[in-house]
C-alpha positions in Angstrom: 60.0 -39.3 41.1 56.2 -38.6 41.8 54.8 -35.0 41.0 52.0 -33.9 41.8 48.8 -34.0 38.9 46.0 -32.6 40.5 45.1 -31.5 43.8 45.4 -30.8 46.9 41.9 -30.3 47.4 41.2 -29.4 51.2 38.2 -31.8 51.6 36.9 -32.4 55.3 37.5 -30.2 58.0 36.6 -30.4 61.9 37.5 -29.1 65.4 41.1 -31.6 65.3 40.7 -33.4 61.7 41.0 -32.8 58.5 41.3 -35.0 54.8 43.5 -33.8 51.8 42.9 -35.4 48.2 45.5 -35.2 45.7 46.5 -37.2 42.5 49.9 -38.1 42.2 51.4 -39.6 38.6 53.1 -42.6 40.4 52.6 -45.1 43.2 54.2 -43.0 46.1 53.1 -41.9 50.0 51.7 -38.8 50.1 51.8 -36.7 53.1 50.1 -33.2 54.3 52.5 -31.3 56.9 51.4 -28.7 58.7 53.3 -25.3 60.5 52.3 -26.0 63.6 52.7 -29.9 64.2 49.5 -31.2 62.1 50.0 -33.9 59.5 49.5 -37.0 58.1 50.0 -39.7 55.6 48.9 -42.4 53.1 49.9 -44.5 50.4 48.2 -43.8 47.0 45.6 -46.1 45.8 45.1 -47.1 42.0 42.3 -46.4 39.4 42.3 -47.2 35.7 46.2 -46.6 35.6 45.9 -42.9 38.2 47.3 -42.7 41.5 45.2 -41.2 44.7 45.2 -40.2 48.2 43.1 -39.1 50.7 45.2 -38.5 53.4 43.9 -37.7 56.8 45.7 -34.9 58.6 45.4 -35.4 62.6 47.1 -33.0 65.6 45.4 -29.9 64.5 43.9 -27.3 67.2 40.9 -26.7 67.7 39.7 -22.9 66.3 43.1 -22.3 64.9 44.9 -21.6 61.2 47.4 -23.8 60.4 49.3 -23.4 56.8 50.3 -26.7 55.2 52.3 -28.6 52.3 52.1 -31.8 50.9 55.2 -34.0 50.0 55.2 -37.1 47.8 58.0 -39.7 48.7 59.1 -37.1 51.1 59.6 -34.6 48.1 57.8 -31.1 48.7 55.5 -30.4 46.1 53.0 -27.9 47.3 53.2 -25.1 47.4 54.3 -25.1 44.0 57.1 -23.0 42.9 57.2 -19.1 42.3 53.4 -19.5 43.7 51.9 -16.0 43.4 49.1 -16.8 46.2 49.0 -16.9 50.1 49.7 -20.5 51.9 47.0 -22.7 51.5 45.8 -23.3 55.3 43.9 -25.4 57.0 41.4 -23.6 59.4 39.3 -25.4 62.0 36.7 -24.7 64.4 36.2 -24.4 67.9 36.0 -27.5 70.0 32.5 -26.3 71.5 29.9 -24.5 69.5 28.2 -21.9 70.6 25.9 -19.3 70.0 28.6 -17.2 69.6 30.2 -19.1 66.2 29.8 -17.8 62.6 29.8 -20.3 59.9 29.9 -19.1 56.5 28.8 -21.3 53.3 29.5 -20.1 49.7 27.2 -21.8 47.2 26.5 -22.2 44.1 26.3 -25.2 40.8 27.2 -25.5 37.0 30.7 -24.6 36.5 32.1 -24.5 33.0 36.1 -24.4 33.3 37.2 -21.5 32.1 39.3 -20.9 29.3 43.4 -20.7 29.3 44.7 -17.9 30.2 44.8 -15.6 27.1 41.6 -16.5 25.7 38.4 -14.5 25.9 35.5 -16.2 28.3 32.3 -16.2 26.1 30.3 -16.3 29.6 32.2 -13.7 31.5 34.1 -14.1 34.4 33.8 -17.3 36.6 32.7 -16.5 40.3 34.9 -19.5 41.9 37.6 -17.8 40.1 36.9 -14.3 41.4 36.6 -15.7 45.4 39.8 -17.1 45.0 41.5 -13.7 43.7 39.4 -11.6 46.6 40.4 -14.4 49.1 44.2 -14.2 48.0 44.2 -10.5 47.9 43.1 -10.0 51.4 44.2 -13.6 53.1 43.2 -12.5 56.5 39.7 -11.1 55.1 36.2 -12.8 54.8 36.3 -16.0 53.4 33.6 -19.0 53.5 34.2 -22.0 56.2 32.9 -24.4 53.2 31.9 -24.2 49.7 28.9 -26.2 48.8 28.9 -27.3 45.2 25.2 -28.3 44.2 25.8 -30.3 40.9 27.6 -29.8 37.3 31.3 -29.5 38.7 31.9 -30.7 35.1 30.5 -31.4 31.8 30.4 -34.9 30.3 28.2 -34.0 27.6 29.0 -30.3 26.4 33.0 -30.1 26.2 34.9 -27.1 25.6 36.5 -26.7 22.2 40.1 -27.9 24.0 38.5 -31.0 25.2 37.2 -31.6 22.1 40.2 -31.2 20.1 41.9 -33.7 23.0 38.9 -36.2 22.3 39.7 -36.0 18.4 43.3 -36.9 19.3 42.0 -39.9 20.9 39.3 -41.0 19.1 36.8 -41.3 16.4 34.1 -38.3 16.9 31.8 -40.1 14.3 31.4 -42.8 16.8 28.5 -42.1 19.5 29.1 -40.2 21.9 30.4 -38.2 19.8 32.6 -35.3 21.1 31.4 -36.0 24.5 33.1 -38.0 27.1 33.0 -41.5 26.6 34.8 -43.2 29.3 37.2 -43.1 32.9 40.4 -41.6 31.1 38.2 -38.9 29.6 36.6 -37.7 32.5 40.1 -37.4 34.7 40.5 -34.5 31.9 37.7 -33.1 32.6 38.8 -33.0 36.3 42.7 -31.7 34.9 40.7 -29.0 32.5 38.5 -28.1 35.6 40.4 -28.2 38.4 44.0 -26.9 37.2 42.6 -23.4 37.0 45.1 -21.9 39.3 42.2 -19.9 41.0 40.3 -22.7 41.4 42.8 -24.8 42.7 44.3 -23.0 45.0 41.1 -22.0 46.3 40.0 -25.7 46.5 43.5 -26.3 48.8 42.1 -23.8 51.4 38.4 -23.8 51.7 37.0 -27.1 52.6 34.4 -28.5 50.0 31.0 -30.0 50.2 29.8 -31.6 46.3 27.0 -33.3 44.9 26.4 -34.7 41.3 24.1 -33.7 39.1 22.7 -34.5 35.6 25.6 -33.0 33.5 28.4 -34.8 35.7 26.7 -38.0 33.8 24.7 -36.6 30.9 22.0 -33.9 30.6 18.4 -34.5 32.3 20.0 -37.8 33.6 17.7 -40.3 35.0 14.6 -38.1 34.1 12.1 -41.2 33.5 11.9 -44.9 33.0 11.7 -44.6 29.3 14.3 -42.4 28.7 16.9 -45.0 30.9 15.6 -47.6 28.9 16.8 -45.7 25.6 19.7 -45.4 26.9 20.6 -48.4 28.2 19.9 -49.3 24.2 22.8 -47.9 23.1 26.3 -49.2 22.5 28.2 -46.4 24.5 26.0 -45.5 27.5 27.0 -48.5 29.7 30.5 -47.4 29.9 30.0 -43.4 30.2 27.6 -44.1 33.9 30.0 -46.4 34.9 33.0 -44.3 34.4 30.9 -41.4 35.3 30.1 -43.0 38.8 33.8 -44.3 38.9 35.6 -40.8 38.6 32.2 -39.0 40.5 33.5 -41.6 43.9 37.3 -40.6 43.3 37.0 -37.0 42.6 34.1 -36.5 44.9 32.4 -39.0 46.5 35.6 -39.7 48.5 36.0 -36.0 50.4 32.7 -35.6 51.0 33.3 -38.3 53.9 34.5 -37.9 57.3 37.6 -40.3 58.7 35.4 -42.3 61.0 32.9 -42.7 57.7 36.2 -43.2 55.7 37.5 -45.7 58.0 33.7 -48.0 58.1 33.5 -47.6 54.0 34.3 -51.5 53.3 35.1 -50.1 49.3 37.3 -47.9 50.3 39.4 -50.3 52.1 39.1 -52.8 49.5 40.9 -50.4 46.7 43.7 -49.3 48.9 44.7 -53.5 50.0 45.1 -54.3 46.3 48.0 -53.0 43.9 45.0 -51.9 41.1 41.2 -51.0 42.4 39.5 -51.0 39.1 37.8 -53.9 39.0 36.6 -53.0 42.5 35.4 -49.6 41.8 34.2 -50.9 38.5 31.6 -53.3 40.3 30.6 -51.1 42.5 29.7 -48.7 39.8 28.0 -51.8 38.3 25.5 -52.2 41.3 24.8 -48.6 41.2 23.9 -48.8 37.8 21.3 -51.8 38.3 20.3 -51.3 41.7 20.7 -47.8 43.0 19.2 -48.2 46.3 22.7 -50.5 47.2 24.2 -47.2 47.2 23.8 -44.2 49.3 25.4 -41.2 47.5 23.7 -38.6 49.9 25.7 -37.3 53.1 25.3 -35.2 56.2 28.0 -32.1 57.6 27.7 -30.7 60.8 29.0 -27.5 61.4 28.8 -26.8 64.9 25.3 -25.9 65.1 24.3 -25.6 61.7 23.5 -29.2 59.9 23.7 -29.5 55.8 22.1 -32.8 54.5 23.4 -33.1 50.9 20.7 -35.6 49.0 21.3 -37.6 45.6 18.5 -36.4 43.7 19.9 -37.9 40.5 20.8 -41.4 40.9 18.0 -42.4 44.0 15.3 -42.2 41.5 12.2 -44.7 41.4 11.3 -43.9 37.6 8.1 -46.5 37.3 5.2 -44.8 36.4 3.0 -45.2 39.4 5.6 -45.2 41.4 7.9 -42.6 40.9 9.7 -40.9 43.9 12.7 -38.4 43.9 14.4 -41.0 46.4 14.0 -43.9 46.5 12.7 -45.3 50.1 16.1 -46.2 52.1 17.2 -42.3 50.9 13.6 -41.1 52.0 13.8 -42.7 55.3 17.7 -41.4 55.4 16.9 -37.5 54.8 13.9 -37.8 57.8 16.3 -39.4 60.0 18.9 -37.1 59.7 16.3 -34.4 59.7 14.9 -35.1 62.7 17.8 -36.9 64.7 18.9 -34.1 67.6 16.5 -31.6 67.5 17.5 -28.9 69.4 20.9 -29.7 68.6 20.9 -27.3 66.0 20.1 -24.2 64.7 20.0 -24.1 61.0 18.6 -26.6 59.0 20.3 -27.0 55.3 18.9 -29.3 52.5 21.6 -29.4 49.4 19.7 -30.5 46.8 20.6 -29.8 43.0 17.7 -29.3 42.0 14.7 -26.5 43.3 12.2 -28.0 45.6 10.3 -24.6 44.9 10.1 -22.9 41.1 8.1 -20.2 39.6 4.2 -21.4 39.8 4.1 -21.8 36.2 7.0 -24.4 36.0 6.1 -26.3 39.0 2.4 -26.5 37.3 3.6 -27.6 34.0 5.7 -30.2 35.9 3.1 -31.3 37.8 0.5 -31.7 34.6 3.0 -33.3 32.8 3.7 -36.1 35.4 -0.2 -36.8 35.3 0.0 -37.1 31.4 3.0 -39.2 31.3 1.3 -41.8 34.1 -1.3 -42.4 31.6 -4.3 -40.6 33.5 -5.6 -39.3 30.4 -4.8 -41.8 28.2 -2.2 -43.3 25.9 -1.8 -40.4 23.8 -1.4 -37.9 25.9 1.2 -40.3 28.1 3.3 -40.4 24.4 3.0 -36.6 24.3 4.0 -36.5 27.5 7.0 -37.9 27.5 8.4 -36.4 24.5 7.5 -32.8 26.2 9.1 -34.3 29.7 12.3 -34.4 27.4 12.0 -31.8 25.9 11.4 -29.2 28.2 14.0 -30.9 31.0 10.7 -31.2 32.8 12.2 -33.5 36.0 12.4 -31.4 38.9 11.0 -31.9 42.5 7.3 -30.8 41.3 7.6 -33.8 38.3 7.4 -36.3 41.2 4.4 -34.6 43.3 4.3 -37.2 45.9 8.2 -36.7 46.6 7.7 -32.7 46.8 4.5 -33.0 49.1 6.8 -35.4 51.3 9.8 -33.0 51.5 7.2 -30.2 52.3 6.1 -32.3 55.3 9.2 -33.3 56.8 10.5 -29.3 56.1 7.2 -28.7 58.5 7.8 -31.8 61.1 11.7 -30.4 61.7 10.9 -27.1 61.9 8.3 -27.2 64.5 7.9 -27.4 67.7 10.0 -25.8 70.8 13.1 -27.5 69.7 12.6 -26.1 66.1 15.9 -24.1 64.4 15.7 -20.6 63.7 15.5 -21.7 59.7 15.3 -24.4 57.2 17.2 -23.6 54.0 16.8 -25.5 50.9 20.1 -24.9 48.8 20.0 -25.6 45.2 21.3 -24.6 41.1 20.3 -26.2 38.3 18.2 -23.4 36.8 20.6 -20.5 35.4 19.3 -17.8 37.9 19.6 -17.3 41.5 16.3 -16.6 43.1 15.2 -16.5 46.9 11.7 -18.0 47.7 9.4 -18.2 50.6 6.4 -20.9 51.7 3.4 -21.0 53.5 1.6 -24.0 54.7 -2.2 -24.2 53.5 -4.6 -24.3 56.2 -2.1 -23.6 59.0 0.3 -26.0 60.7 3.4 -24.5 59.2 6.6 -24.6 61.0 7.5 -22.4 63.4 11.2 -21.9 61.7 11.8 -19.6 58.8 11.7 -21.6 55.9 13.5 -20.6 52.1 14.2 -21.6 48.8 17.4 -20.6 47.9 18.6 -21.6 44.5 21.8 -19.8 42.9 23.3 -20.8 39.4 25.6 -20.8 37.5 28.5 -20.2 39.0 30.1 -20.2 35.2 28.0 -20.9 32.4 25.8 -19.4 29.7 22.6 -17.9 30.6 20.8 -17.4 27.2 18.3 -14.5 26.9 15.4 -17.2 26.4 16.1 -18.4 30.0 16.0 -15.0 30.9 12.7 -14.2 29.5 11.6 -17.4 30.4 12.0 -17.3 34.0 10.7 -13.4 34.3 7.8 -14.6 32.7 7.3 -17.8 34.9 7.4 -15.4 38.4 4.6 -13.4 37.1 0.6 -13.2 38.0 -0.1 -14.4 34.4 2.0 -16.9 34.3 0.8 -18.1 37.9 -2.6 -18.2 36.1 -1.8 -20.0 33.1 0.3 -22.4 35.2 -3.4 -23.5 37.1 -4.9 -24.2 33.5 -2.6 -26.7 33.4 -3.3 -28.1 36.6 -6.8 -28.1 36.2 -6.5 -29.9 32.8 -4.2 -32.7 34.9 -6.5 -33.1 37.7 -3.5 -32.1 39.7 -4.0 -32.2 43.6 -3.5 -28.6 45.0 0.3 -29.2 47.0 -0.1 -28.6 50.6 2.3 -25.7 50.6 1.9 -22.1 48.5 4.7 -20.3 47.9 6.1 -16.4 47.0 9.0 -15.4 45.5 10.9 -12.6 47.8 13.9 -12.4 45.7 15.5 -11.9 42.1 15.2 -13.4 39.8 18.8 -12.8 39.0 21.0 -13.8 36.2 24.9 -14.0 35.5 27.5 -15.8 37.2 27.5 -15.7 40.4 27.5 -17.1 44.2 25.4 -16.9 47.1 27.0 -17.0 50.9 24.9 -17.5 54.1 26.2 -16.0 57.2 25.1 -18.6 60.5 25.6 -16.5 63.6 23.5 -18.4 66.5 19.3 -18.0 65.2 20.7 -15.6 62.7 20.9 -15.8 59.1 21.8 -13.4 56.9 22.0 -14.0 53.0 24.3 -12.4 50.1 24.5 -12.9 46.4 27.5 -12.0 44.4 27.9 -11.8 40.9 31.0 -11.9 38.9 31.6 -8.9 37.0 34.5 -7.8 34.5 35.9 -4.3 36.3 38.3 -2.8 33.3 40.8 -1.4 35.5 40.6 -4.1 38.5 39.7 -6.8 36.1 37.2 -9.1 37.6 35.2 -9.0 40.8 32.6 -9.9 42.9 29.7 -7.5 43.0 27.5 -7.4 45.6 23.7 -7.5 44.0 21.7 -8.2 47.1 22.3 -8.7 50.7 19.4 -9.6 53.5 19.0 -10.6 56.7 16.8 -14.1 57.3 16.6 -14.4 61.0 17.8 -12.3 63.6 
């Protein structure tokens, strides 16, 4: 008999559609039946010896709440027994937007999986976790219309002391890599150790989900130059970690962040559900990802009545040649201004999920931008050498290490945002960085947009957040630092980007969650942090709360 391994996770939601993605531990049909009528079906497809589904639910009504279960071989196995929280439910949105529609995004990046129950968290309280138990608590209360997951849903390279002791079952740990992940069976346990949290997965069965990779779902600073791939690529183990990594990323992820009509045109996804095993399939795919990442587009695009979120691979649509390096590579460029720009007037918030910061404290971006000079050679082979081993170092790989790329995003931000047809704002989502911080740009000698434009970049949602980053990032906010940060401009020759910037909020650090509140032209913004309450155990905190656009 089939049971249920992981899952359901409620993936795609619209006005009369829905997906559902589960793991079952046998070949079997696995179905999603609603209360009121809703449902659907679909035989389980086969990956390195795991069974999957991603089963479209159709009949549901438009702006309505519709609880659900899922069978396997017509056996019921969610809800699962002596469940302590409320039905998950499907909930979809009105057939025609209007002015009148609130959407609601919870966001946030780099989750850790919290411990077993019983055992002390040495980060504190997880904030996915502490949704869920508000959510369950008060099921007819607030609750976010999607969760957007920026990057570092889990950790291939820094495994918790379970996983290790797992690995050490499995394997030699004095073989590279070590007592990281090495290949496709180990990083479905990351998935299990992740995703099992019964928080977490209940709240994933009820809130639809929006995710993007980022460098620890493959390995830390991933793809930060063409040197370091080429290290890499030199060792005996790194072959099969991306592939597996891209492999369990288009399963686990990849997969749900697609709607049915882009499910039903993905000529891979076909192919792995006709044939009894899909891992060769998958396999070369991840293969010609690997060697030539501009065959695959990784980046998507949500619509949410009037409110569009672009969600863009900054990670694996790299051009790393010196000389030439972009953040995307030109079919993703010319992607990101499409969607963009396609339908203006159409909508009324503009949302760019990217993992990592367009906009950072001056001194960072400065130091970014010098180092990318050094590292092209401008002033010589010596300083390129000691610019690449401080590029490592110093994780310094972010949108203001590929100047040209940041200078283009700034334009296109300007381009959709102007204009009579311009949205109310254009919101740049991002984690990455261990703080949550809100920041504001201006355009240089006018010709700014006439929409209200923002940085907002909010990590971790559970993970450590060391006193040095702390300091760190205080220190990089401030006038001194600002100053400092042109020294090193000046000493790169560095162009002056066509944008300044300010920062208007935090920084703030702990684990926590930011949620934007859509209502027509208004925006309203709220961070949360997860805090431990002695005689309520953990909650959600309220630390700030501001209105964007009215």
């Amino acid at each position: 008999m089939a049971e249920l391994r992981l899952g359901p996770l409620l993936r795609y939601a619209d006005g009369s559609s829905a997906t559902v993605w589960v793991e079952a531990t046998r070949p079997c049909t696995a179905e999603v039946r609603g209360t009121a009528g809703a449902g659907g079906t679909s035989r389980t497809f086969q990956i390195a010896g795991h069974h999957y589904a991603l089963i479209p639910v159709t009949g549901l009504t438009p702006g309505s709440s519709e609880a659900y279960e899922v069978l396997l071989d017509g056996m019921r196995v969610w809800p699962l027994p002596d469940s302590p929280f409320p039905p998950s439910v499907i909930r979809t949105p009105a057939a025609d937007a209007t002015e009148a529609d609130t959407v609601r995004l919870a966001f946030g990046s780099c989750r850790w999986a919290a411990p077993p129950a019983g055992e002390k968290d040495p980060v504190g309280p997880d904030a996915l976790d502490t949704l869920a138990a508000r959510m369950a608590a008060d099921p007819t209360g607030e609750r976010p219309e999607v969760l957007v997951l920026l990057g570092d849903q889990v950790y291939a390279d820094e495994t918790s002391k379970a996983t290790k002791r797992w690995l050490a079952r499995r394997r030699d740990l004095s073989d590279p890599p070590g007592d990281e992940v090495a290949d496709y069976e180990e990083y479905t346990h990351l998935y299990y150790e992740s995703w099992l949290d019964p928080e977490v997965r209940w709240l994933l069965s009820t809130v639809p989900s929006c995710m993007i990779f980022d460098d620890h779902d493959v390995i830390d600073d991933w793809n930060t130059s063409a040197a370091w791939l080429a290290d890499m690529r030199a060792t005996s183990w790194w072959r099969e970690r991306l592939l597996s990594g891209l492999m369990s990323y288009w399963v686990h992820q990849h997969l749900g962040n697609l709607s049915p009509a882009e499910l039903a045109a993905d000529p891979l996804y076909a192919a792995v559900r006709e044939v009894p095993d899909g891992t060769d399939l998958l396999r070369a795919f991840a293969s010609r990802a690997d060697t030539d990442p501009s065959s695959v587009r990784w980046s998507y695009r949500r619509d949410f009545g009037r409110v569009r979120l672009l969600m863009v691979d900054t990670r694996a649509a790299r051009v790393l040649e010196e000389g030439a390096r972009s953040m995307l590579d030109p079919g993703q460029a010319r992607w990101l201004r499409e969607q963009a720009l396609e339908g203006r007037g159409s909508y009324d918030h503009l949302l760019i999920g990217t993992s990592l910061p367009w906009l950072l404290p001056h001194l960072v971006h400065d130091v970014e931008a010098w180092n990318a000079t050094l590292c092209r050679g401008d002033r010589g082979e010596r300083w390129a050498r000691f610019g690449e081993k401080l590029r490592r170092g110093a994780d310094l790989e972010h949108w203001a290490a590929f100047p040209a790329s940041f200078d283009a995003l700034a334009d296109l931000i300007a381009e959709a945002g102007s204009g009579a047809q311009a949205p109310a704002t254009v919101c740049v989502l991002s984690g990455d960085v261990h703080h949550a911080y809100v920041a504001e740009p201006t355009w240089r000698h006018g010709g700014g947009p006439a929409a209200r434009v923002f940085q907002l970049t909010c990590s971790p949602v559970h993970n450590a957040v060391p006193l040095a980053i702390r300091l760190g990032f205080r220190f990089g906010w401030s006038a001194v630092a600002r100053a400092l940060g042109r020294r090193f401009a000046g000493h790169g020759g560095c162009s002056r980007p066509p944008i300044d910037w300010r920062r208007t909020g935090g920084p703030w650090f702990g684990n926590q969650l930011m949620t934007l509140t859509l209502r027509g032209r208004s925006a309203r913004l709220r961070l949360e942090r997860a805090r431990e309450d002695r005689r309520a155990g953990a909650r959600l905190r309220t630390v700030m709360e501001s209105e964007l656009a009215r």
